[in-house]
BAPAFI-833590 format. One record per residue (C-alpha): z, y, x. Coordinates in steps of 0.2 Angstrom, whole numbers, plus 5000, padded with zeros to 4 digits. Layout:
N
ZYX ...
This chain:
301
508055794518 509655844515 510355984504 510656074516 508956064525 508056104507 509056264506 508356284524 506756264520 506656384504 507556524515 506156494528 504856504515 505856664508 505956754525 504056714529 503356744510 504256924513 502956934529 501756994519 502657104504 503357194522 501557214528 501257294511 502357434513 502157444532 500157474528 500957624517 501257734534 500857624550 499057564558 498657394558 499257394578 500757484577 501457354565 501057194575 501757254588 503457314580 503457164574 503457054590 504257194600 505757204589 505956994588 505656964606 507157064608 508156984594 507956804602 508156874621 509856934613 510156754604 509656664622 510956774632 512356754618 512056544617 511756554638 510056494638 508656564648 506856544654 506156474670 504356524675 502956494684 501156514684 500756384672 502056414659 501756604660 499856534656 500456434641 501456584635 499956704634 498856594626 500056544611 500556704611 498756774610 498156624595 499956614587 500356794588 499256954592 497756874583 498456804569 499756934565 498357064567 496856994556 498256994541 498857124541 497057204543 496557114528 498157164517 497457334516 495957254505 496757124496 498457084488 499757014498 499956874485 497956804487 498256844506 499856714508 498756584496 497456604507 498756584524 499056424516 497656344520 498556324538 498656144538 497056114534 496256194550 497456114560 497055954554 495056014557 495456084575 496555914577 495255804575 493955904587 494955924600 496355784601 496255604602 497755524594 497555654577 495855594568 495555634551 495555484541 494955454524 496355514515 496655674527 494755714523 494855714505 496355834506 495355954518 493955944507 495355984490 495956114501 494356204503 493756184487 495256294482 494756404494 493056404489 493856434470 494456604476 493456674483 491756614475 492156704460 492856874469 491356884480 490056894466 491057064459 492357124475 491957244488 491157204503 492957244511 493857134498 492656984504 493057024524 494957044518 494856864514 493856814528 495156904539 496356784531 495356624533 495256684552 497056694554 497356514547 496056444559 496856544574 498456464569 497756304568 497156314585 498856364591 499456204582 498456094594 498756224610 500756214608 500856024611 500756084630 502756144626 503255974626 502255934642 503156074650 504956014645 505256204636 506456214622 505756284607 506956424605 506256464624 504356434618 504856564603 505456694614 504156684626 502756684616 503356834609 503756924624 501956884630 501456954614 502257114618 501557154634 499557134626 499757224613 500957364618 499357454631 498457434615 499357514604 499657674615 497757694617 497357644601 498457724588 499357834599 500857834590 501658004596 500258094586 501257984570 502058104556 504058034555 503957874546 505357874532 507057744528 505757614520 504257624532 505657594544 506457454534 504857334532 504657364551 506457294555 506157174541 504557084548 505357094563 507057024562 506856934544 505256864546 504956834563 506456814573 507956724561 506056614551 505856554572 507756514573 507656404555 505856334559 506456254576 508056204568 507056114552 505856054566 507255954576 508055874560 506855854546 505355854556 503655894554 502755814538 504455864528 504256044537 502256054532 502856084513 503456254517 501656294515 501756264499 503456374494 502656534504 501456614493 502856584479 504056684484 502656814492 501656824475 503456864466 503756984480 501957074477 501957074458 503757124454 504057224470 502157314474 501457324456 500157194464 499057084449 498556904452 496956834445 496856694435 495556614448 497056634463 498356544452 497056404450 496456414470 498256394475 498656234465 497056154471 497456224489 499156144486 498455974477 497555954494 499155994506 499955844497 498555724498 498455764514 500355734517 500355564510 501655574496 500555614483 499955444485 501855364488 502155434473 500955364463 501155194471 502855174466 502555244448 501055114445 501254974456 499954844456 
């Protein structure tokens, strides 16, 4: 990659770390809802803007306004939903460690229900390093956490495996010949149509006290920051660096979301989540190859 595209991809990792320090104080005056959706609402406007101002639009028809719902329903509203639930039990830190285990459910989900994305050896012995970080986690939180800490991990798990499934359901895009700022924008439309009849009956947000300047901030931020501009440099990095260079940005989130938490929300990390995120993270390179390129070229046979 070029310098450019590295500065890209830490700005990306920045903009989606900061996803979960917004949740954090969103959680401090909003329901679980009433976040999610601010946050697709407010960035389905933002790209519809972006599309009118570059002159793009979207054709539909039954079939893409079916692979719009169901991204948006495994990319979006589930996803989106189960973390933020499970912020309000565990640190936003251990939450983006645990989110980082993204890759490894796609490559899982992959494998079950695709034919030219099998797990070979070398994937499977990074799943199974990924998961035994996982399993370092939370193995030791279980035996002494709440019962809400433990499903605040779970939630978390879920929301990796939903995003996995996405993964493998948004090859259809390509089928359908949509551009990616297009798929982006409809996804999250589609995401605001479910999930604005929920809200309403569900948290009825005019019975809501006034939310102050900062409740208000970390919606527009998750909105605007986080979900719109991190779609605009995600398709961008997709189109020029490509995927595999793209996959490390799984790496570089919980960074900048753990610095966020500890210096910004008084958050503490456990010694066991520092240790889970480098074996979580030992297992994202295996599986990317380069670990082994690397060592190859240091000790050639």
């Amino acid at each position: 990659m070029t310098g450019f595209e590295w500065m890209l991809l830490v700005l990306l990792s920045v903009v989606w770390g900061g996803s979960f320090f917004f949740n954090g104080i969103a959680l401090r005056e909003f329901p679980t809802l009433s976040i999610v959706t601010a946050r697709v609402g407010l960035a389905a406007l933002a790209l519809l803007f972006l599309m009118k101002m570059l002159g793009q639009g979207i054709q539909l028809n039954r079939q893409i306004l079916k692979a719009f719902f169901g991204m948006s329903f495994l990319n979006n509203v589930v996803p989106f939903s189960l973390i933020v639930w499970g912020q309000q039990h565990i640190a936003s830190g251990v939450a983006s460690i645990l989110n980082a285990t993204t890759p490894l459910f796609t490559m899982l989900v992959a494998h079950w229900f695709t034919t030219d994305e099998k797990i070979n050896p070398r994937r499977l012995l990074g799943v199974l390093t990924g998961m035994g970080g996982v399993g370092l986690m939370m193995g030791l939180d279980s035996m002494e956490s709440s019962g809400f800490h433990l499903l605040g991990q779970s939630a978390i798990l879920l929301a990796a495996f939903s995003y996995g499934l996405a993964g493998v359901y948004g090859k259809r895009f390509a089928q359908l010949e949509i551009p990616p700022l297009a798929t982006a924008t409809g996804q999250l439309c589609a995401s605001s149509m479910i999930l604005i009849p929920l809200t309403l009956w569900i948290d009825q947000p005019w019975t809501m006290t006034i939310p102050s300047i900062e409740g208000m901030g970390s919606l527009l931020g998750i909105a605007l920051l986080s979900t719109a501009l991190a779609y605009v440099i995600y398709f961008r990095l997709l189109k020029t660096a490509g995927a595999t260079n793209l996959l490390l940005v799984t790496l570089l989130i919980p960074v900048s979301a753990i610095i966020l938490g500890v210096f910004l929300l008084d958050e503490s990390l456990e010694p066991q989540h520092l240790s889970g995120m480098a074996v979580i993270s030992l297992g994202l390179l295996i599986m990317d190859g380069r670990l082994l390129q690397f060592f190859r070229k240091t000790f050639p046979a």
